[in-house]
C-alpha positions in Angstrom: 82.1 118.1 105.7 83.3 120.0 102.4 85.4 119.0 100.0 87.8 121.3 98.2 86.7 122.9 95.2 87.3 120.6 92.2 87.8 122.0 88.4 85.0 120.2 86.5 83.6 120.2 82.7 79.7 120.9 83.0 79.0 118.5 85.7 81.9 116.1 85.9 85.1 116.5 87.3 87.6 116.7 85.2 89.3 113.3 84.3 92.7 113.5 86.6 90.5 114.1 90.0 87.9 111.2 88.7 90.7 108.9 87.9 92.5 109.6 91.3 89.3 108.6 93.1 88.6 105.9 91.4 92.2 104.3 91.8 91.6 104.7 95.2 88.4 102.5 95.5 89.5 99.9 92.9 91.8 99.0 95.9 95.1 98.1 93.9 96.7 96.2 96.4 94.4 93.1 96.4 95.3 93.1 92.7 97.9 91.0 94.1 95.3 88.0 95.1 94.1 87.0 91.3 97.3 88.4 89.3 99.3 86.0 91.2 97.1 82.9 91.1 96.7 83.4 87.5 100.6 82.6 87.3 100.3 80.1 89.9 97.6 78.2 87.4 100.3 78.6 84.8 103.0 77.3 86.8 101.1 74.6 87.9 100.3 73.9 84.1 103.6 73.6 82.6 104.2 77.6 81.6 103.2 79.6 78.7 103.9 82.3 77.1 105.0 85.6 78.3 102.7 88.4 76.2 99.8 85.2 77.6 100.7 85.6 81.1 100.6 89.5 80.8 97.4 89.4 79.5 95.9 87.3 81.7 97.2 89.5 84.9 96.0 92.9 83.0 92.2 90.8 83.0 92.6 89.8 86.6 93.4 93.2 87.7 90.7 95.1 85.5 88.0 92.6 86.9 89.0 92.9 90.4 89.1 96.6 90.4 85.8 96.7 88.9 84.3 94.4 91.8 86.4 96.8 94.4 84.5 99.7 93.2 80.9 98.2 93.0 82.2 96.7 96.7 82.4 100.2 98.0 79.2 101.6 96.1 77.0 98.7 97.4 78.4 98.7 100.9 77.5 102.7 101.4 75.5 102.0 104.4 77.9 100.2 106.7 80.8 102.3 105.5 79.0 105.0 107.1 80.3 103.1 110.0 83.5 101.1 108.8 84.6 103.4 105.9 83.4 106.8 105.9 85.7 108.2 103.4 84.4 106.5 101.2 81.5 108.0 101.3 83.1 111.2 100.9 84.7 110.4 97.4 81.6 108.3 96.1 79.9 111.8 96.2 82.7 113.9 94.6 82.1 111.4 91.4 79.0 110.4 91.4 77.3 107.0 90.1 77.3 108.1 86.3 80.9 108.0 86.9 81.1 104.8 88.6 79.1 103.2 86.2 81.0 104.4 82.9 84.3 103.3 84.8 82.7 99.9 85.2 81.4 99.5 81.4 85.0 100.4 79.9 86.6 98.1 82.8 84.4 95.5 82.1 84.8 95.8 78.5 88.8 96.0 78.5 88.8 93.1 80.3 86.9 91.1 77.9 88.3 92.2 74.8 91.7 91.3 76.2 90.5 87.2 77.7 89.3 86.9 73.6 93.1 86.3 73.0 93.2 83.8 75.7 90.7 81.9 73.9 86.9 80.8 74.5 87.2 78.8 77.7 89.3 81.6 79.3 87.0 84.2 78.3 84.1 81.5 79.6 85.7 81.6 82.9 85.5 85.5 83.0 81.9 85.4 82.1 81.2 83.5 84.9 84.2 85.7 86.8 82.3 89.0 85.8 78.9 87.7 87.1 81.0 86.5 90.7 81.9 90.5 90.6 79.0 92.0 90.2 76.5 90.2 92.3 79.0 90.0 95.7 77.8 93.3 96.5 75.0 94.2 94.6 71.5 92.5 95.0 69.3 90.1 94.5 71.8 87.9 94.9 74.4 89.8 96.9 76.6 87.0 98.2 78.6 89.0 100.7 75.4 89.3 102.6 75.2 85.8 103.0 78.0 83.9 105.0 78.9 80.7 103.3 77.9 82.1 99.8 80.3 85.1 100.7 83.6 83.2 101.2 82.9 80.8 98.3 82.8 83.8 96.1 85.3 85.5 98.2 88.0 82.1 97.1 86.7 82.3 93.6 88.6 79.9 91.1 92.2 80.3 92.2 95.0 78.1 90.8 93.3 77.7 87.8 95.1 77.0 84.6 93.7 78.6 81.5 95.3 76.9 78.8 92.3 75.4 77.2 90.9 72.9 79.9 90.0 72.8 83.8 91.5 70.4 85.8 89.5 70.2 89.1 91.6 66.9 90.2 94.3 69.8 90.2 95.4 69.2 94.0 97.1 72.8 94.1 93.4 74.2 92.8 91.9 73.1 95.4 94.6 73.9 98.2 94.3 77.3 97.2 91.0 77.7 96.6 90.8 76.2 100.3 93.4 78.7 101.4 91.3 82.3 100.3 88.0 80.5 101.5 89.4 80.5 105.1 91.1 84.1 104.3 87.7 85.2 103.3 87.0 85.5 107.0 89.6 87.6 107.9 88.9 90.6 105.8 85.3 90.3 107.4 86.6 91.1 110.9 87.6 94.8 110.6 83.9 95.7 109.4 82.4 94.0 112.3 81.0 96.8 114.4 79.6 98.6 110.9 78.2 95.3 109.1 76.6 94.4 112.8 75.2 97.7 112.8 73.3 97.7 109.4 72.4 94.6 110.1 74.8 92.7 107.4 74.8 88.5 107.7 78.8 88.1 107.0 81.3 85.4 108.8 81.7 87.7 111.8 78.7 88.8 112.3 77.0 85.8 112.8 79.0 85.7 116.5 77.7 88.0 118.9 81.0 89.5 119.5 83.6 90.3 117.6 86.3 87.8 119.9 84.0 84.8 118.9 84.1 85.7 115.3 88.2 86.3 115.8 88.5 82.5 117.1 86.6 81.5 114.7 88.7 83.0 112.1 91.8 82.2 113.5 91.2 78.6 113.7 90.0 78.2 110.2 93.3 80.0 109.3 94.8 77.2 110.2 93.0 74.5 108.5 95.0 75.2 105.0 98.1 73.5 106.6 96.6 70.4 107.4 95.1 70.1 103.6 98.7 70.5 102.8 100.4 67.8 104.9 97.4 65.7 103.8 98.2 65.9 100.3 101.7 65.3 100.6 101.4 62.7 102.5 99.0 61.3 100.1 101.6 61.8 96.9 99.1 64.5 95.4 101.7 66.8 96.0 105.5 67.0 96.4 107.3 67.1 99.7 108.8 70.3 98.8 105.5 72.4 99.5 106.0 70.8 103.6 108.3 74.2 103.5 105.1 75.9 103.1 104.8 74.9 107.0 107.4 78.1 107.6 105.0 80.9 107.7 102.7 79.0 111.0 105.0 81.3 112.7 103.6 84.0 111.0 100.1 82.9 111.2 100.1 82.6 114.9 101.7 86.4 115.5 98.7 87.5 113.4 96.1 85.6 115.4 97.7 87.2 119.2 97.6 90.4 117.2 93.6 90.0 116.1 92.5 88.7 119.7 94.4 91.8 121.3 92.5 94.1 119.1 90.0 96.1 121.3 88.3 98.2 118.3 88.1 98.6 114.2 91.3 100.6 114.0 93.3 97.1 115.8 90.9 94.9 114.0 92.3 96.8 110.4 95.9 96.8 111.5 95.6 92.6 111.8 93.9 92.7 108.8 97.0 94.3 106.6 99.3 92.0 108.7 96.8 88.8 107.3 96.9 90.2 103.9 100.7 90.3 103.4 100.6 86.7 105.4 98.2 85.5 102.6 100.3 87.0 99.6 103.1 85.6 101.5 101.4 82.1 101.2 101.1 82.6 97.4 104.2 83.9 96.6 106.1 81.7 98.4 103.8 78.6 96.7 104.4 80.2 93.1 108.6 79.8 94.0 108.2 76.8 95.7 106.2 75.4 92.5 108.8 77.1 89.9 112.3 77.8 91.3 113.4 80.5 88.7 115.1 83.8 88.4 112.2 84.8 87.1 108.9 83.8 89.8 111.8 85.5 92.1 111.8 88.6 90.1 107.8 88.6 90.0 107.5 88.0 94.1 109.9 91.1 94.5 107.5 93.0 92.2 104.5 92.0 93.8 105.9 93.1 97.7 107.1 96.2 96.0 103.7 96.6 94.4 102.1 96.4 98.0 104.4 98.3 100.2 103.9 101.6 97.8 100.7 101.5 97.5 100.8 101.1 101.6 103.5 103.6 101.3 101.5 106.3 100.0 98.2 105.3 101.6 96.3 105.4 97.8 94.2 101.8 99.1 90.8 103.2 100.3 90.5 100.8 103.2 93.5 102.5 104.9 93.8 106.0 103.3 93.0 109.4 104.8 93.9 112.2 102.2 95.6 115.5 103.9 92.9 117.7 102.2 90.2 115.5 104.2 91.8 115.6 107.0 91.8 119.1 106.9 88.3 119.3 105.8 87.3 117.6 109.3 89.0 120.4 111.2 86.8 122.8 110.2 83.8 123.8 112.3 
């Protein structure tokens, strides 16, 4: 399959068509997951400042694109399978490229958590090192089920205004809530990671219904947390309303167990993700009723249905030019 020509400096394509590709794989709509649980941490916390909270979402995106894109270098085998696109605009950049984006996103990020202060940029540290190692080896925790999904969950609901609260009961709620969500993004690489031999949360069932049930029925266990801790006093009565999107949940779950291949597995999959922003958006109101965490969950839903509007995610994107470069012989 071949590409169209591409202007290029020397070696490297010129900046525009690098930074186009790149975009792609830095997979801009699961920006959504950290930006938003970096204001949930605030929230939680008592507020802060706004130039602070804009900072701290600019670090959250910069990391996560950086671990999109190692993601999509590392997983170049099973993609072959699950993602071959990919594969296609990995080689029209090339890993020089990928590793210079990485360096300057990587750096960005840092210098901007400095202004947070030194626990934030602590956390990152330890956030960077999550990043890099999911995908790539020795440790490569994506390869490995339980480590995978604890990685996956990361340190949502934190709040970084100088200390860490682990008795936080929303910390752990939503730390809880991505762990189980972790196994839902597994499921549409099934047949690929099976193939190459990958260890995930899906593969470890020997078919892909199994692994469906399985994910489906953890889905659910984040409720339960919740009523517990309410009924506990750890948290107010308010988040029971958090009980309105089981509807929700169990459309997605009919829709996953009626999937017969990747394509239907993929299609569940966008439905759980805008089911699991739905849970954090909907947690951020619920935990500060203002204009303004209104304003920011109408920005984040208009963030994700453009960039599903003009298909620029890489797990769901198929360019015009690419599809024309499949029709020839």
């Amino acid at each position: 399959m071949q590409g169209p020509s591409l202007p290029v400096l020397g070696s490297v394509p010129i900046v525009p068509h690098t930074f186009s590709i790149l975009f792609r794989l830095s997979g801009p709509r699961t920006w959504i997951f950290p930006s938003f649980s970096f204001i949930l941490g605030y929230a939680v916390a008592g507020g802060g400042e706004l130039s602070q909270i804009g900072i701290g979402i600019a670090v959250a995106c910069l990391v996560t694109a950086a671990t999109n894109i190692i993601n999509a270098y590392a997983d170049r085998k099973e993609d072959a399978t699950n993602q071959p696109q990919r594969l296609f605009w990995l080689g029209q950049i090339g890993s020089s490229q990928i590793t210079a984006s990485l360096v300057i996103l990587y750096s960005i990020a840092t210098a901007l958590a400095i202004y947070l202060g030194p626990f934030f940029t602590l956390v990152l540290g330890l956030g960077i090192f999550n990043s890099i190692f999911y995908s790539l080896p020795p440790l490569r925790f994506k390869a490995k089920p339980f480590a995978s999904l604890v990685s996956f969950s990361g340190a949502l609901g934190l709040s970084v205004r100088g200390s860490l609260d682990l008795l936080n009961p929303m910390l752990w709620l939503l730390t809880w809530f991505m762990f189980t969500y972790g196994t839902v993004k597994n499921l549409p690489d099934y047949f690929g990671d099976m193939k190459a031999g990958i260890r995930t949360s899906a593969t470890i069932f020997k078919n892909v219904k199994k692994a469906v049930r399985f994910s489906g029925t953890l889905l659910s266990t984040p409720y339960i947390v919740l009523v517990a801790l309410v009924a506990l006093g750890f948290l107010e009565p308010i988040y029971i309303a958090d009980l309105a999107l089981v509807p929700l949940l169990i459309f997605i779950f009919i829709e996953m167990l009626k999937a017969r291949d990747s394509a239907g597995l993929e299609k569940a999959h966008t439905l759980g993700f805008f089911y699991a922003i739905s849970f954090l958006l909907f947690t951020l109101v619920l935990t500060s009723p203002t204009i303004q965490s209104l304003v920011m969950v109408l920005v984040a839903y208009f963030w994700a249905l453009t960039v599903a509007k003009v298909s620029v995610h890489s797990r769901v994107e198929y360019r015009d030019w690419e599809k024309q470069g499949r029709k020839k012989p």
